[in-house]
Backbone of each chain as ProteinMPNN parsed JSONL, in Angstrom:
{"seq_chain_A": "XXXXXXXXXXXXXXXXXXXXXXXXXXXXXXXXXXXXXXXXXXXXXXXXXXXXXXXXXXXXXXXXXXXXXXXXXXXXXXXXXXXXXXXXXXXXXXXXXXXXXXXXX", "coords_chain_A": {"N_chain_A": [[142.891, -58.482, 12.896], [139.838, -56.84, 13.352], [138.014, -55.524, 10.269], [137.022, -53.522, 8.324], [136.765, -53.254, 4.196], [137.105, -51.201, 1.64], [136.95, -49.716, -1.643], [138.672, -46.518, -2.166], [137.512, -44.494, -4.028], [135.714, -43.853, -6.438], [134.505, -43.871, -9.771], [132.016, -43.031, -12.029], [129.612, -42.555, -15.125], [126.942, -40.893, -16.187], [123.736, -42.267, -15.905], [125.217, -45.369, -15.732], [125.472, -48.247, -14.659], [126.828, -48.585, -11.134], [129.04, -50.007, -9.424], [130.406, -50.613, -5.682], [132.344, -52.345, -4.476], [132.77, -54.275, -1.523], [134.788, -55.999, 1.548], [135.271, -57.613, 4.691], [137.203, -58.595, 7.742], [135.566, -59.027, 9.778], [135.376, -60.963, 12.947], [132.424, -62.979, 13.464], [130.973, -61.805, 12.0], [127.592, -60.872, 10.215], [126.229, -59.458, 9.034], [125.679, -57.072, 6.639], [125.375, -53.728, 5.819], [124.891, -50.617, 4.038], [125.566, -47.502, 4.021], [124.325, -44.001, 3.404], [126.244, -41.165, 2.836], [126.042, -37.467, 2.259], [128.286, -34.97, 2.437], [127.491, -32.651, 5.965], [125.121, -33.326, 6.086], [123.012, -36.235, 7.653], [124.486, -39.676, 8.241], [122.814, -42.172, 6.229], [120.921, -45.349, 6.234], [121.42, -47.295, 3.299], [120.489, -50.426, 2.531], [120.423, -53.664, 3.376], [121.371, -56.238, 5.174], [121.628, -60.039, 5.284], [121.595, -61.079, 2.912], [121.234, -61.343, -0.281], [119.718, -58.165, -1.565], [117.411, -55.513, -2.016], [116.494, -52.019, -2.601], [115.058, -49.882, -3.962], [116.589, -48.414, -6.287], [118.381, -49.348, -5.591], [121.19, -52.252, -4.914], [122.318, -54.674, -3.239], [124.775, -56.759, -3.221], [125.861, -60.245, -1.796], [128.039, -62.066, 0.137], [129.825, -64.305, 2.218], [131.943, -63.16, 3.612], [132.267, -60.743, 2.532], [130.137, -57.62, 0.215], [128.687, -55.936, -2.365], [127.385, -53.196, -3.47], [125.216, -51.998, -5.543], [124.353, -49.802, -7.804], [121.6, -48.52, -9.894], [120.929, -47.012, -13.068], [122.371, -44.558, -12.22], [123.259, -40.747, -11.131], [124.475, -37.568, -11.451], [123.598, -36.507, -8.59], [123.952, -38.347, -7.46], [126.316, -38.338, -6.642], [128.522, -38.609, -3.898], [129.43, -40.145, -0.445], [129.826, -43.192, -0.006], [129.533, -46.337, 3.04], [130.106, -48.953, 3.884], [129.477, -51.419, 6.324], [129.834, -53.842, 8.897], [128.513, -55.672, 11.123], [129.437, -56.681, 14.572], [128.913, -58.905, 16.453], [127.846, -58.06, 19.733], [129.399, -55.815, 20.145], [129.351, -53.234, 17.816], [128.496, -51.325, 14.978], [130.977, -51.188, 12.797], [132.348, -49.996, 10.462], [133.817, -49.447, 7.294], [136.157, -47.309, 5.354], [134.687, -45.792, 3.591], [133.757, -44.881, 0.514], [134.679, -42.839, -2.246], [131.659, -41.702, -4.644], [132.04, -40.243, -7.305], [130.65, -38.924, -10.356], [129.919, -38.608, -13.734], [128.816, -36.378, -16.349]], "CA_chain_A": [[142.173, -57.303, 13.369], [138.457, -56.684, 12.839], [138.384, -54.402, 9.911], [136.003, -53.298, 6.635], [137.371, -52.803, 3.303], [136.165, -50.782, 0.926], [137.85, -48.657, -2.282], [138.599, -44.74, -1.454], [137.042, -43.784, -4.534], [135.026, -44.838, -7.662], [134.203, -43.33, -10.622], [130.953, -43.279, -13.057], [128.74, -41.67, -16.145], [125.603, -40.891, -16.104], [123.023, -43.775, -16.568], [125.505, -46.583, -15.645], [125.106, -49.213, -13.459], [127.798, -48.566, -10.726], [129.54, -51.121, -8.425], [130.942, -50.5, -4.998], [132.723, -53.44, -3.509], [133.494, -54.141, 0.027], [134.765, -57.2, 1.986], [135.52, -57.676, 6.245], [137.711, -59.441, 8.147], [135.63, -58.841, 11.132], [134.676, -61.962, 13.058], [131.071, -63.365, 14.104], [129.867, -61.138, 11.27], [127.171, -62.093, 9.211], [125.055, -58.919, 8.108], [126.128, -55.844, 5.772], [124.874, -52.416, 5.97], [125.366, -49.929, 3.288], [124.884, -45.996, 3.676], [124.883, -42.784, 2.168], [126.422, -39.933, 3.334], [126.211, -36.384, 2.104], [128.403, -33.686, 4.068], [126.6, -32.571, 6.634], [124.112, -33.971, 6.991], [122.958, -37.889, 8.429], [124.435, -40.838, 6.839], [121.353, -42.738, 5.758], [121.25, -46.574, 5.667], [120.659, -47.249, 1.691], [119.953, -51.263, 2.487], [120.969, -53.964, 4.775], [121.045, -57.386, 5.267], [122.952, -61.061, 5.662], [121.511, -61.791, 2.056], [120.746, -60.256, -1.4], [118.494, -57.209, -1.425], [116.849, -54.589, -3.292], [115.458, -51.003, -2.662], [114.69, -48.943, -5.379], [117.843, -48.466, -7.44], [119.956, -50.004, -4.975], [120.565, -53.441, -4.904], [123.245, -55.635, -2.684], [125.012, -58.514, -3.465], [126.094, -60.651, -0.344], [128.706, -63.675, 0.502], [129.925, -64.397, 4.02], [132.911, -62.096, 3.698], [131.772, -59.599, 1.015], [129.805, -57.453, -0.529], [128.817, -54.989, -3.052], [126.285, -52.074, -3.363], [124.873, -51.472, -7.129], [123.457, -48.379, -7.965], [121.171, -48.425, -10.722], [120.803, -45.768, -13.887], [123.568, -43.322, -11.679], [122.653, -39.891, -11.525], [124.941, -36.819, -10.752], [122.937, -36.254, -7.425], [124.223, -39.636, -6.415], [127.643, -38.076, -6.25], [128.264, -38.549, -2.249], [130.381, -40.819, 0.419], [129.19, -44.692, 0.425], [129.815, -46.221, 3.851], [130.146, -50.397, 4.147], [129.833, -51.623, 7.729], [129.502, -54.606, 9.336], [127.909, -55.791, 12.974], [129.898, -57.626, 15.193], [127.776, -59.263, 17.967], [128.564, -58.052, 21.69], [130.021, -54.712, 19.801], [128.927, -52.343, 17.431], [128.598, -51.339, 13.803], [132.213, -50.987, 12.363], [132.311, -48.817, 9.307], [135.012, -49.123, 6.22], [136.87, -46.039, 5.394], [134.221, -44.909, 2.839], [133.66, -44.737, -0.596], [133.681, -41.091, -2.549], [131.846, -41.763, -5.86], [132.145, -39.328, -8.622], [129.395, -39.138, -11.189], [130.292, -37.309, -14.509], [127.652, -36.227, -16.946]], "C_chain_A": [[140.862, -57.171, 12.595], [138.626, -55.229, 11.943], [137.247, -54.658, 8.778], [136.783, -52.863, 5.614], [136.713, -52.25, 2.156], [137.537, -49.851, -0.087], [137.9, -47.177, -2.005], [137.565, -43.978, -2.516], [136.375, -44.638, -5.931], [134.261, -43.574, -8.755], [133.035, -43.816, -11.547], [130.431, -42.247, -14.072], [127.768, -41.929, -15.635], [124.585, -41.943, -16.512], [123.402, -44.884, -16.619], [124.962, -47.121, -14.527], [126.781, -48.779, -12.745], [127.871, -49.374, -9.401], [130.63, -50.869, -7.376], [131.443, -51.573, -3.827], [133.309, -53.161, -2.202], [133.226, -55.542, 0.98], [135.272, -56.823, 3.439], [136.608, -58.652, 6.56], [137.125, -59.531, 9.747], [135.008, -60.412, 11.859], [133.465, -62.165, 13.811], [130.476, -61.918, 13.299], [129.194, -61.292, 10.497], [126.003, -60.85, 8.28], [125.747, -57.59, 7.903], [125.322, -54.8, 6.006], [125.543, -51.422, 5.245], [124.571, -48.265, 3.575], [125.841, -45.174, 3.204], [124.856, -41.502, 2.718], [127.076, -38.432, 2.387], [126.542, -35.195, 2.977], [127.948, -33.15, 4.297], [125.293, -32.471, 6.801], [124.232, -35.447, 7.334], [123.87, -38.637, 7.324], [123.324, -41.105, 7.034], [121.583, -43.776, 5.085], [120.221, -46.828, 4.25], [119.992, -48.966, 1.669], [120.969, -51.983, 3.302], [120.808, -55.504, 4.761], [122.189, -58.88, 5.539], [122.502, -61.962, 4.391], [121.262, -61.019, 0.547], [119.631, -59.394, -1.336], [118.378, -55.924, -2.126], [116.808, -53.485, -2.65], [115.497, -49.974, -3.372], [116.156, -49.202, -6.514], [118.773, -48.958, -6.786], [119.926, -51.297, -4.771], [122.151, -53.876, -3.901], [123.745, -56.86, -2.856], [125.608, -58.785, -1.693], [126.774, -62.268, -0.598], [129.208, -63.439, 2.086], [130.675, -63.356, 3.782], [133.215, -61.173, 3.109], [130.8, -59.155, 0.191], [129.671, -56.202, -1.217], [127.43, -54.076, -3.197], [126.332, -51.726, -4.912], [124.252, -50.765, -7.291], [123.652, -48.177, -9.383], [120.887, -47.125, -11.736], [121.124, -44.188, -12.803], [122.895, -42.228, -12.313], [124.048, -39.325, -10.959], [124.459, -36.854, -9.491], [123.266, -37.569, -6.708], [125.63, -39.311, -5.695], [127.682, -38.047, -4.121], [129.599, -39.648, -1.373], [129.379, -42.523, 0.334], [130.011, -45.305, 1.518], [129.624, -48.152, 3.5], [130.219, -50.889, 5.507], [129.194, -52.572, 8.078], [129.01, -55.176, 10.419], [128.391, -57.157, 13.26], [128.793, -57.471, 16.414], [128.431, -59.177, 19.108], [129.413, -56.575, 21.276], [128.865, -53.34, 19.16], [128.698, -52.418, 15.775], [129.797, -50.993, 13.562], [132.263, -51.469, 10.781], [134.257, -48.958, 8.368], [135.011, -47.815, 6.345], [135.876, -44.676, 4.482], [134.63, -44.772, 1.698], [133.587, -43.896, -1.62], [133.302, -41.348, -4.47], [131.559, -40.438, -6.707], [131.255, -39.933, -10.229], [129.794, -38.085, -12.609], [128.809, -37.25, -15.789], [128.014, -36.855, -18.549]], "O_chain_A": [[140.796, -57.362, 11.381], [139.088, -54.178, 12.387], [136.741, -55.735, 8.461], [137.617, -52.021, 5.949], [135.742, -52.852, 1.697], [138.615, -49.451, 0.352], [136.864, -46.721, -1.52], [136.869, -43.042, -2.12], [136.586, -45.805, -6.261], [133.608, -42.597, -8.387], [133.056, -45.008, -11.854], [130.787, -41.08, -13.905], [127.513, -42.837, -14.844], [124.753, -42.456, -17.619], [122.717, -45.728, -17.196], [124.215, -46.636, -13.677], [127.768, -48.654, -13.47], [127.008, -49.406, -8.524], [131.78, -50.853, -7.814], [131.068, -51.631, -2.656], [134.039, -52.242, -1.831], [132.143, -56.085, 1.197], [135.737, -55.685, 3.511], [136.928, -59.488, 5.715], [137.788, -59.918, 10.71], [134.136, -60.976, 11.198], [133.385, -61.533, 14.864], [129.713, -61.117, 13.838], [129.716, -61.935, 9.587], [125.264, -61.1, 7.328], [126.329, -57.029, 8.832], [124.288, -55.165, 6.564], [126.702, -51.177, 5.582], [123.392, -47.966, 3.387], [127.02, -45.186, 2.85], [123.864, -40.838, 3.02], [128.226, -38.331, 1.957], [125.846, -34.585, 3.788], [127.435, -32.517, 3.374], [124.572, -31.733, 7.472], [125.348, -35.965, 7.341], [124.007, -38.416, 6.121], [122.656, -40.501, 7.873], [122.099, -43.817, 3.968], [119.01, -46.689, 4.078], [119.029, -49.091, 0.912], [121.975, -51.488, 3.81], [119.817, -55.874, 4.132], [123.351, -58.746, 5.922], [122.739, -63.17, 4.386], [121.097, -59.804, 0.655], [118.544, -59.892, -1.041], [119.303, -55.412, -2.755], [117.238, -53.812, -1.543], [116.303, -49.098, -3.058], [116.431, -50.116, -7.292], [119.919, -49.06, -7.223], [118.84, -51.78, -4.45], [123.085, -53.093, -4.079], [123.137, -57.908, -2.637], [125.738, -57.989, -0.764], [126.318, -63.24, -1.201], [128.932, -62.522, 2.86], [129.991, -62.335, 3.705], [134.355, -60.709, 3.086], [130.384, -59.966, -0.637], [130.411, -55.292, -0.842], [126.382, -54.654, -2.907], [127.332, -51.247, -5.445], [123.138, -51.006, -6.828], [124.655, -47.904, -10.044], [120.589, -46.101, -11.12], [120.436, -43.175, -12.672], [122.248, -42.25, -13.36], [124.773, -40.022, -10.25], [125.268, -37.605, -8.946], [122.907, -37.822, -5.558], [126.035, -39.76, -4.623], [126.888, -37.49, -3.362], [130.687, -39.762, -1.937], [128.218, -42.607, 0.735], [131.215, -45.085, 1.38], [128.758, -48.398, 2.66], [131.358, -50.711, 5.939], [127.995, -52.571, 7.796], [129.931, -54.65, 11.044], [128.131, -58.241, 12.74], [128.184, -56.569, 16.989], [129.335, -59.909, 19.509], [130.141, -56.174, 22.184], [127.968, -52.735, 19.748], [128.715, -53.539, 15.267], [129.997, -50.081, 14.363], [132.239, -52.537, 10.17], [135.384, -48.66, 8.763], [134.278, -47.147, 7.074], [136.003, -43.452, 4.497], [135.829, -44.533, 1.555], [132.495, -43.935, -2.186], [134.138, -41.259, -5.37], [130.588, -39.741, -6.412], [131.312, -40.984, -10.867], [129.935, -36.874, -12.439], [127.98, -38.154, -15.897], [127.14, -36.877, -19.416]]}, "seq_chain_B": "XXXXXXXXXXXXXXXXXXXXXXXXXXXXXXXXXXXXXXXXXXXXXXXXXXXXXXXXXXXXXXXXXXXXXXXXXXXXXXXXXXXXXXXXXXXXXXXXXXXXXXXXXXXXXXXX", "coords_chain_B": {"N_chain_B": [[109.626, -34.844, 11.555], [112.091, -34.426, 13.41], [114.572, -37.347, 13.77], [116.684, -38.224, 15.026], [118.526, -35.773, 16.663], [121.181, -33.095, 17.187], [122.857, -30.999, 18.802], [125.653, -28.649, 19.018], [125.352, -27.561, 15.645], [127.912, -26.82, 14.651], [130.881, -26.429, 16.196], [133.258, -24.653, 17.676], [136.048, -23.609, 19.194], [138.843, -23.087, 21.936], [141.82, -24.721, 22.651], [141.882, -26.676, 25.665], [139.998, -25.69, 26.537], [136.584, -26.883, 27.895], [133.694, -28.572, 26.884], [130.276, -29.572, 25.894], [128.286, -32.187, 23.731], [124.988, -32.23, 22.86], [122.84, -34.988, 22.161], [119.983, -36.032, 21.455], [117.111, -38.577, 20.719], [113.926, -39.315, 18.913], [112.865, -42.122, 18.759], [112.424, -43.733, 20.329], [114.046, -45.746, 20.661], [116.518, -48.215, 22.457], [119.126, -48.093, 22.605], [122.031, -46.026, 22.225], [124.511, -44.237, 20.386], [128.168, -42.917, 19.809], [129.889, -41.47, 17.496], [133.123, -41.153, 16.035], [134.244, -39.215, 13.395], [136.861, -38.906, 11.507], [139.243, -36.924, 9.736], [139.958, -37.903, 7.661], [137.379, -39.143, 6.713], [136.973, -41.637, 7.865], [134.711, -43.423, 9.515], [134.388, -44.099, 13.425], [133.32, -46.209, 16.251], [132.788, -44.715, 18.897], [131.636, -44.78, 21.303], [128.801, -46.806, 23.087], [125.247, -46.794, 24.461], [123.272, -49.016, 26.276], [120.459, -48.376, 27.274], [120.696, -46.471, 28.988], [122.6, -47.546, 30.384], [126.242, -48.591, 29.88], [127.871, -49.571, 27.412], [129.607, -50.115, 25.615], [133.258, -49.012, 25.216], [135.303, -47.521, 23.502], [138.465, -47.497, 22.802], [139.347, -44.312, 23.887], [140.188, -41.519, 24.679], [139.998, -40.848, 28.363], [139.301, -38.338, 28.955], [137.035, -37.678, 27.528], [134.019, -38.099, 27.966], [130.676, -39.657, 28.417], [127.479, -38.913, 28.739], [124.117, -40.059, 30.198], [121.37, -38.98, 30.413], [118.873, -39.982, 30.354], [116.697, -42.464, 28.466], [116.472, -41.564, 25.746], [118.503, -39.769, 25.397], [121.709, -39.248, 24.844], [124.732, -37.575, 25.781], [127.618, -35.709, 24.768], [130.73, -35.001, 26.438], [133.657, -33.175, 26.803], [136.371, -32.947, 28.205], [139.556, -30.457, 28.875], [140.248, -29.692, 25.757], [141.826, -31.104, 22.93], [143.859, -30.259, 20.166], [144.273, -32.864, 18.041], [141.366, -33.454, 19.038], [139.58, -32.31, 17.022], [137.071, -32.619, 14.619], [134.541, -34.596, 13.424], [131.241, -35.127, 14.813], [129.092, -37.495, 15.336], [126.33, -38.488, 16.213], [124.225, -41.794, 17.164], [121.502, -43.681, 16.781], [119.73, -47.358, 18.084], [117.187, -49.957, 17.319], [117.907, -51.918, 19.097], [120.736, -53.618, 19.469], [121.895, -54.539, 17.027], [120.47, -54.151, 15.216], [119.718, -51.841, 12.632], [121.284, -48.508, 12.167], [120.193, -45.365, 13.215], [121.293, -41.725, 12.222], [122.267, -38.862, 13.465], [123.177, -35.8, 12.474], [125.94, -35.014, 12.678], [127.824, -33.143, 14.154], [130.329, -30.879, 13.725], [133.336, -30.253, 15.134], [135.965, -27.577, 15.993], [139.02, -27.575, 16.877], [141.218, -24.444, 18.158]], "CA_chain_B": [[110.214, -34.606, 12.792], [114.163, -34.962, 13.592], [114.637, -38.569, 14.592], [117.972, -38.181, 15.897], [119.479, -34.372, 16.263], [122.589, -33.107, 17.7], [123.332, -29.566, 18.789], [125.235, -27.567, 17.956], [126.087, -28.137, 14.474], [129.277, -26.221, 14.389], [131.402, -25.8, 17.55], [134.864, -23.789, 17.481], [136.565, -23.373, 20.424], [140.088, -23.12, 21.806], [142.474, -25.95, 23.254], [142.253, -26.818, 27.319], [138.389, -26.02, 27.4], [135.481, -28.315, 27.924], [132.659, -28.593, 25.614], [129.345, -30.433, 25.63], [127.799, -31.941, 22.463], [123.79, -32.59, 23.516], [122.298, -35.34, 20.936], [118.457, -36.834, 21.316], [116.408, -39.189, 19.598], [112.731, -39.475, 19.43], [112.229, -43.195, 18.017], [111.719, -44.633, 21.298], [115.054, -46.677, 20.634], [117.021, -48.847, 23.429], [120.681, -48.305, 22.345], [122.424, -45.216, 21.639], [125.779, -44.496, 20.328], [128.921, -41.96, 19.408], [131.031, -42.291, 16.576], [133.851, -39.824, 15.407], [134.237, -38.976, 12.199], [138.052, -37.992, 11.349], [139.668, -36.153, 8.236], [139.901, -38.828, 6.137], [136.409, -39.66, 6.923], [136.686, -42.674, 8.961], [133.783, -43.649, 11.124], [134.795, -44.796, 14.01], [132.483, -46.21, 17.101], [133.776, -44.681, 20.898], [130.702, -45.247, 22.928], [127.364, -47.444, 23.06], [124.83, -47.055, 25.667], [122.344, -49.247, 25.689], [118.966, -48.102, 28.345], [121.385, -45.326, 30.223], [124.195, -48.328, 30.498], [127.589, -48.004, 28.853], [127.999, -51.68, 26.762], [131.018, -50.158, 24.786], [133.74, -47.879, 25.527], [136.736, -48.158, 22.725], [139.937, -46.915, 22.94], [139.08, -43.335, 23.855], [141.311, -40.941, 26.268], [139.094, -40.435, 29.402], [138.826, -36.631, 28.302], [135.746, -37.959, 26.96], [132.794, -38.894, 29.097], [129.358, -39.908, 27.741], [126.108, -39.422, 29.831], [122.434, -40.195, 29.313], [119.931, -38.832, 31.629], [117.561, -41.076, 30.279], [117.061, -43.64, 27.43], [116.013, -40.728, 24.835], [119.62, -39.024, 25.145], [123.091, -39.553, 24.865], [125.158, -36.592, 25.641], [129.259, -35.988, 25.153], [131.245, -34.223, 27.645], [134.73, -33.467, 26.167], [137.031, -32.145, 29.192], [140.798, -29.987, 28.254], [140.178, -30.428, 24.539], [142.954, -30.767, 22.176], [144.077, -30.15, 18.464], [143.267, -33.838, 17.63], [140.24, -33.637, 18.742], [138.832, -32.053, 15.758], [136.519, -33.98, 13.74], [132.89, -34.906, 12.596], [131.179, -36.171, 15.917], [128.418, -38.688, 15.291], [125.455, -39.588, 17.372], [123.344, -42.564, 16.406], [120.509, -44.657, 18.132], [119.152, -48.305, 16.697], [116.208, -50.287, 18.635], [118.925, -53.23, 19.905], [122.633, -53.507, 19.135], [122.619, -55.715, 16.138], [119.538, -53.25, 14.343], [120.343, -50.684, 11.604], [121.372, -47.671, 12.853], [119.753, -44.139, 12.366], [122.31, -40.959, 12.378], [122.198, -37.575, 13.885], [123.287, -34.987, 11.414], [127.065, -34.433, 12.885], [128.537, -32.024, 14.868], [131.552, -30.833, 13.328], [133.898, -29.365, 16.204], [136.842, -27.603, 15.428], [139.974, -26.673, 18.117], [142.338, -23.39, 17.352]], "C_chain_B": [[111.763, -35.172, 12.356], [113.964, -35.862, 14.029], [115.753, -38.153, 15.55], [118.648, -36.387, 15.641], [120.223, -34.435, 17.52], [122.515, -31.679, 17.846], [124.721, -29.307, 19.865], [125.684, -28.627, 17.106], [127.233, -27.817, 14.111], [129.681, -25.775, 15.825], [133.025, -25.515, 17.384], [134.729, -23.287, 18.644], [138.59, -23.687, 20.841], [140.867, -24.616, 22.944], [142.529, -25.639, 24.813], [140.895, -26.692, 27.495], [137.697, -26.96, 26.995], [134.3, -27.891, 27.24], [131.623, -29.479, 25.748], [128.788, -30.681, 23.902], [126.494, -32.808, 22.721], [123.198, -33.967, 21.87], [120.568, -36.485, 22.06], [117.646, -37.778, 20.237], [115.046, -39.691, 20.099], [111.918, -40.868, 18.826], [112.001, -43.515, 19.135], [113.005, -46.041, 21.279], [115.932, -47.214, 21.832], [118.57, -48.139, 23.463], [121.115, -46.46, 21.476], [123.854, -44.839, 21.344], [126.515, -43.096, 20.004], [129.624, -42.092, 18.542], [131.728, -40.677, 16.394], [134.645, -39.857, 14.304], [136.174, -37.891, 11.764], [138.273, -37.327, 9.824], [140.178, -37.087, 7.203], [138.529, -39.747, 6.232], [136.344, -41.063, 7.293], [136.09, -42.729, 9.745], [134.263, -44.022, 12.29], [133.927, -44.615, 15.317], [133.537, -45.439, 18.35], [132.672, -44.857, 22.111], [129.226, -45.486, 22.798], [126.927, -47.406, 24.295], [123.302, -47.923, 25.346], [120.916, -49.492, 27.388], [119.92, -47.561, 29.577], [122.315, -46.2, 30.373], [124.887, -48.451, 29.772], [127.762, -49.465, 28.541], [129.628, -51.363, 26.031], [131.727, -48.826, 24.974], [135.18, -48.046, 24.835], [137.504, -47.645, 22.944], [140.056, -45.107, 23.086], [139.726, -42.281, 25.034], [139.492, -40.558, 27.212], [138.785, -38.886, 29.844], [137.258, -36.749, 28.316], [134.984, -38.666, 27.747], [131.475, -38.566, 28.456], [128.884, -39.848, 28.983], [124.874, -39.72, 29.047], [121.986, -40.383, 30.273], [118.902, -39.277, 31.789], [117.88, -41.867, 28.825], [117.221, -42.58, 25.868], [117.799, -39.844, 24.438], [120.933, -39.614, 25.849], [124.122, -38.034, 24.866], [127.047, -36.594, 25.724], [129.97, -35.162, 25.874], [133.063, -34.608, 26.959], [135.643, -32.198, 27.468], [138.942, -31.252, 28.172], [140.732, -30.631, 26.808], [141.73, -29.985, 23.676], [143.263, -30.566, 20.851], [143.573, -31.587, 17.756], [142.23, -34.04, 17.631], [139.015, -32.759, 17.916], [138.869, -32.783, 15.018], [134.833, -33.799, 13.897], [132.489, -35.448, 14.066], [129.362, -36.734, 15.402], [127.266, -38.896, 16.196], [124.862, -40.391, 16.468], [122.275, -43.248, 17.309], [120.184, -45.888, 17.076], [118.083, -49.245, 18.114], [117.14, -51.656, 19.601], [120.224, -53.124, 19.269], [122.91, -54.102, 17.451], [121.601, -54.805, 14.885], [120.216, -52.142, 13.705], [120.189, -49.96, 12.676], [121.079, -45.95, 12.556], [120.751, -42.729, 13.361], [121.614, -39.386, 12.85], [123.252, -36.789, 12.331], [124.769, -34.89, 11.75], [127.217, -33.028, 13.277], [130.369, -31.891, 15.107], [132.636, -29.705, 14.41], [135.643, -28.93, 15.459], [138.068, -27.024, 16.887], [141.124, -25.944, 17.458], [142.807, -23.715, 18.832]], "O_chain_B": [[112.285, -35.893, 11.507], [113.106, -35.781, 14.907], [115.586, -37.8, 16.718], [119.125, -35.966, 14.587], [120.155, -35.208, 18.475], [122.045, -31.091, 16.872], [124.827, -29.627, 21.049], [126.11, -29.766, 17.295], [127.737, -28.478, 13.203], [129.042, -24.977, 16.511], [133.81, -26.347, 16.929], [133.763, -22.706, 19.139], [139.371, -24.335, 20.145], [140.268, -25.251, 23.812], [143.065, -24.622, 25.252], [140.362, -27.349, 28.389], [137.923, -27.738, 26.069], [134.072, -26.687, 27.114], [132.13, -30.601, 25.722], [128.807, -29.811, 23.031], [126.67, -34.022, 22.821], [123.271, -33.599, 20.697], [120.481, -37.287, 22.99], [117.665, -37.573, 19.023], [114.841, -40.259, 21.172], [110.734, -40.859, 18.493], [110.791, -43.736, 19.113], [112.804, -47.124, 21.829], [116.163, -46.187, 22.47], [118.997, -47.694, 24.529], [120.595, -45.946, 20.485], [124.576, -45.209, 22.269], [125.788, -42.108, 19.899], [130.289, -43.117, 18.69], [131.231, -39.559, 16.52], [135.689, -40.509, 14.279], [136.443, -36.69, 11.78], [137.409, -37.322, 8.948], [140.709, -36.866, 6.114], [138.555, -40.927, 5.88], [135.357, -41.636, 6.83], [136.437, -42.269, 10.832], [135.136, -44.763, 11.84], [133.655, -43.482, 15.714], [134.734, -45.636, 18.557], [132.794, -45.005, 23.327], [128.46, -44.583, 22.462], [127.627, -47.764, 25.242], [122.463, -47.626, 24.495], [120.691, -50.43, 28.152], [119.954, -47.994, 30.729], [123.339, -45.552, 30.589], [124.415, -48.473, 28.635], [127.779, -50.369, 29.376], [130.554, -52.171, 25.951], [131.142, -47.744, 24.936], [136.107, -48.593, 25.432], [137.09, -46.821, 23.759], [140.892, -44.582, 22.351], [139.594, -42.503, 26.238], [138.385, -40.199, 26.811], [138.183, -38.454, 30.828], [136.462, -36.07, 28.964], [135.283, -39.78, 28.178], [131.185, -37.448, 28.032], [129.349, -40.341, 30.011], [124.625, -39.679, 27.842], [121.98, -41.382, 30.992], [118.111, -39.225, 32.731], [118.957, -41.89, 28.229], [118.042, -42.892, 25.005], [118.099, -39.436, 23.316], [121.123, -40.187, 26.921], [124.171, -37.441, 23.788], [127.683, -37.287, 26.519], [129.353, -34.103, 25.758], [133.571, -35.704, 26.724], [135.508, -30.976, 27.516], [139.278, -31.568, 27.031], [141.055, -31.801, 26.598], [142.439, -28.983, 23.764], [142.26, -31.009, 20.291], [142.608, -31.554, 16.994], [141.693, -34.643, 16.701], [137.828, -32.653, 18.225], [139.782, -33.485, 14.584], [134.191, -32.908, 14.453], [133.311, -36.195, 14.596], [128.577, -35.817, 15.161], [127.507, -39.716, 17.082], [124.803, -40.112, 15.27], [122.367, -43.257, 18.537], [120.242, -45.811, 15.848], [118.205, -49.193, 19.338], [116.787, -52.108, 20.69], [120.439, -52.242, 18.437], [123.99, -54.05, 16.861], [121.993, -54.812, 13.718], [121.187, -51.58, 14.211], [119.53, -50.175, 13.693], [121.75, -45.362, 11.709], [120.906, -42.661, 14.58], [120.506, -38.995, 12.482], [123.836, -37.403, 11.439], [125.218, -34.504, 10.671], [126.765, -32.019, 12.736], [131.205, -32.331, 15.896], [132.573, -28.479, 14.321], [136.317, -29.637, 14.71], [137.771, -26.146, 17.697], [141.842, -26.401, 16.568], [143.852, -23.233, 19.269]]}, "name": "protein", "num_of_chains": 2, "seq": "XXXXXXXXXXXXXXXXXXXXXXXXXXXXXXXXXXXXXXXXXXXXXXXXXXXXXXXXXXXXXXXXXXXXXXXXXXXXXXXXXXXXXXXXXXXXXXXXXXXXXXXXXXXXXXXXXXXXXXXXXXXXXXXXXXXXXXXXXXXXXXXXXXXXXXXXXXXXXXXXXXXXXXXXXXXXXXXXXXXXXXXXXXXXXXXXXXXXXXXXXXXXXXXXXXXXXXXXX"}
């Protein structure tokens, strides 16, 4: 079954580097998409790709069947939902369960 | 500007009636979509249209009927609603199927 995996929850301090892994089993997928959702309002894709990539404090690692979202010098205000989702071709985007990280000071 | 909005943002209503949930987007995008958002926050896609045609329609009781009067909007049409169907509802649009995808704010419906 086409599916995303991701941990329910993740914990950090302030000023770490924090690491949110997430691997697929979906097939004919080849590019990652990471966003960030604060309840209610949008999610909001944080970066994206079918290879390593940057933007600002966020960075992506990438293998065929996995990857991870790093978020640089963590802030409280990062506290939020991280979303992992993959694109099957001839479908859609299909979204892990979500990530809730916790930021402590 | 709102790229993608959704109204309303809060809808409460009781079980057996029908409900619209209107969502627009002003990128000029091809493809628009629905996702519904349950209580353990699970995304989950139920309907892609892509230029007013329906490309994906997942496992969704036929309660639920998507329109789009044009390319700009995707609208949901939720007939005899029921206690399950409370939840987070989702619009999104992206310029082709395989392109990131930009989110409407959610429209959190609730049924007593």
């Amino acid at each position: 079954k086409d599916q995303v995996f991701q941990p329910s929850t993740v914990a950090s301090s302030e000023g770490a580097v924090v690491e949110i892994f997430c691997n697929h089993s979906v097939s004919n997928a080849y590019n990652f998409f990471w966003y960030l959702h604060f309840p209610g309002c949008a999610p909001r894709l944080l970066v994206k790709g079918s290879k390593p990539s940057q933007q600002g404090r966020y960075n992506m690692t990438y293998e065929r069947f996995s990857s991870s979202l790093l978020i640089l010098q963590v802030r409280e205000a990062d506290a939020a939902v991280y979303y992992c989702a993959c694109y099957q071709a001839g479908t859609a985007l299909i979204f892990g369960k979500g990530t809730t990280l916790s930021v402590s000071s | 500007d709102t790229a993608v909005s959704q109204t309303p943002k809060y809808l409460v209503t009781q079980m057996g009636n029908d409900k619209s949930i209107k969502c627009e987007q002003n990128l000029g995008h091809d493809t628009m979509y629905w996702y519904k958002q349950d209580s353990k926050k699970f995304l989950k896609i139920m309907f892609s249209y892509n230029n007013k045609e329906l490309i994906i329609n997942e496992t969704v009781p036929n309660r639920f009927s998507p329109k789009s009067p044009d390319k700009a909007h995707l609208n949901l049409h939720i007939n005899s609603l029921e206690l399950g169907d409370s939840a987070v509802y989702f619009c999104a649009s992206s310029q082709d199927e395989g392109s990131e995808q930009y989110f409407g704010p959610g429209t959190r419906l609730t049924v007593t």
